[in-house]
C-alpha positions, 0 to 999 in steps of 0.5 A: 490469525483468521481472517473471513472470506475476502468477496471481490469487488461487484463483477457486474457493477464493472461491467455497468461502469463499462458499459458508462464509459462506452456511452461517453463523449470519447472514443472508447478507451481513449482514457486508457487506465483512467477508465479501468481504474473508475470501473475498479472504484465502481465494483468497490463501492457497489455503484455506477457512478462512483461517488468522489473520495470523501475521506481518504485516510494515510496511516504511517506504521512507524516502527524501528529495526534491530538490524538498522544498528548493523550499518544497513542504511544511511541514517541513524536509527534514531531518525526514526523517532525524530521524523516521527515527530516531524509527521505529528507536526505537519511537516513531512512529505506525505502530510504535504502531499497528502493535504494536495490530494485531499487526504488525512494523516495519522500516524501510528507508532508500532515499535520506534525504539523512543517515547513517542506521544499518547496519540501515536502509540496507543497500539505500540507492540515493543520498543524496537524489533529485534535483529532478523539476521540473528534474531526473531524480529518478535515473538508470536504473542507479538506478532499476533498483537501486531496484526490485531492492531492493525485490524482495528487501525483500519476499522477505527478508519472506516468506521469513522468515515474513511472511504480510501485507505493508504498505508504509509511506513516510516523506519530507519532499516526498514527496506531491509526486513521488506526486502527479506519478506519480498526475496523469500516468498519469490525465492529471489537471490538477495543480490537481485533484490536489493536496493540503495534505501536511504542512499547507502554507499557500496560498503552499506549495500555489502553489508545490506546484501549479507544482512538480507542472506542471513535473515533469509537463511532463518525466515525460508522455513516458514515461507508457508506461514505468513505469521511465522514470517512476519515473526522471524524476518518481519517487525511490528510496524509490517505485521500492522501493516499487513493486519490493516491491509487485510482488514481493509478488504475485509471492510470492502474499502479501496486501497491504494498501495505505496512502496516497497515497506507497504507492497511487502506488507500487502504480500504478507496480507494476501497471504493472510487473507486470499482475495485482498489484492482485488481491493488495492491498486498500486500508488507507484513503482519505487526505484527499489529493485524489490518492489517490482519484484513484489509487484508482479507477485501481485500482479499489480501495475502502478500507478506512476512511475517517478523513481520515488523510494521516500516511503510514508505513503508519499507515492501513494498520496502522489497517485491519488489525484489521478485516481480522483480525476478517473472517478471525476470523468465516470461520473461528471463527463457527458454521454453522448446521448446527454450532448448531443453528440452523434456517434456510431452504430455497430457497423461503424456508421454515423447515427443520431444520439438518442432522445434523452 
């Protein structure tokens, strides 16, 4: 899967927002991350100001997981599918935050193990993945097709408008296949890495944690090769993700990262198209263990920290406003010469604004 050479966001339009922020009426640095994350909006976009998010877009990838019927998490499988219907309705947290943040919800149905409706499974790959502690997850011309299908998610997005993309996931068992991804492109022990997911009791970990070492056991051959990877030890609903993450970078499109199902998706992207991380900013830290681990591969900072581990893209959705409120300041916020304020000259003395 070839994917073009990802450009950096514009390095000088960064230190133009830079500059817009030491000219308003605030000491400098005084908004601490607000600032950096309203130059970071700028370098995407191209310009100083930056413009406010017209149409950011969640997409949840949806998919089920063999190794969900081996007692790695708290709920049936078959949740997945009913709270695939939930989201279509309106009615989950991310559609609830995501209405509070100014954003729009589809939902893309990749490998849920049921029927769903013609408007989510128009790029369905499979009726679940398989078993990764004993079986690919799916075969090449699978994966090939997964990754494709979320390329074109996200220049169907773009396309139609979106200015913002966040990814979202939704599947019983999926931290499982996440946490495989994440421990074994970090050379992670399974024990370190694992997580409670969905709430599992310590014989549900147990189990977890060894369904996670076989899986490793079968995906560290192809640690080099991120299709391999998501091939053995990934499933549909990651290697979408993982296309859509990618191909946003490619588009020039700002993401903002969820959790530990999307963070191992965007690891897998960044190894598909070097560069992509320059366009994402992580939404949140999640309370799996995994998901800092993944983080710091990224050298990524979140966000918000609220011990969140729902997935959907909530965290994401939940980080936004703030996002918004950084771009708000840089563009509305009065300069110093705008107000009338005095401020100080390079030797630290009070001096008049200049004329406007």
């Amino acid at each position: 899967m070839d994917f073009p050479a990802i450009a950096a966001p514009d390095r000088e339009i960064y230190l133009q927002a830079e500059a817009r922020q030491r000219d308003l009426t605030k000491p400098a640095g005084s908004l601490g991350r607000l600032e950096e994350f309203g130059c970071w909006v700028s370098s995407c976009q191209g310009e100083v100001p930056p413009r406010q998010f017209r149409q950011p877009r969640v997409v949840v990838f949806a998919g089920d997981h063999g190794v969900a019927r081996t007692g790695v998490s708290a709920y049936p499988p078959e949740v997945t599918a009913q709270m695939v219907a939930n989201l279509v309705a309106g009615g989950a947290a991310v559609n609830v935050l995501a209405a509070n943040a100014g954003a729009h919800v589809r939902v893309a149905d990749m490998a849920v193990d049921s029927d769903t409706a013609p408007e989510v499974s128009a790029y369905k790959i499979r009726r679940s993945s398989g078993c990764i502690d004993r079986e690919d997850a799916l075969t090449h011309e699978e994966t090939m097709r997964a990754i494709a299908a979320g390329r074109a998610i996200a220049d169907r997005e773009v396309d139609e408008g979106a200015d913002l993309l966040i990814a979202g996931d939704m599947g019983i068992g999926n931290t499982t296949p996440a946490t495989v991804l994440i421990a074994t492109l970090t050379s992670t022990e399974p024990v370190a890495a694992v997580g409670r997911g969905t709430g599992i009791d310590d014989a549900g970990w147990m189990r977890k944690v060894s369904a996670i070492r076989d899986a490793m056991r079968r995906a560290r051959p192809f640690v080099k090769n991120p299709v391999a990877l998501l091939r053995t030890a990934g499933g549909a609903d990651l290697a979408a993700m993982a296309g859509y993450l990618a191909q946003a970078a490619v588009r020039r499109t700002p993401v903002v990262l969820d959790g530990v199902v999307v963070t191992a998706a965007a690891m897998l992207a960044e190894e598909l198209a070097p560069g992509a991380r320059r366009w994402w900013v992580a939404g949140h830290r999640s309370s799996e263990p995994s998901h800092s681990i993944a983080l710091r591969h990224l050298r990524l900072e979140p966000i918000v920290e609220f011990d969140m581990r729902l997935g959907e893209g909530s965290g994401a959705v939940t980080a936004l406003p703030i996002l918004r409120g950084a771009v708000s300041i840089l563009t509305n916020m009065a300069t110093f010469a705008d107000a009338g304020v005095t401020t100080r000259d390079a030797a630290g003395s009070p001096t008049e604004p200049a004329d406007s």
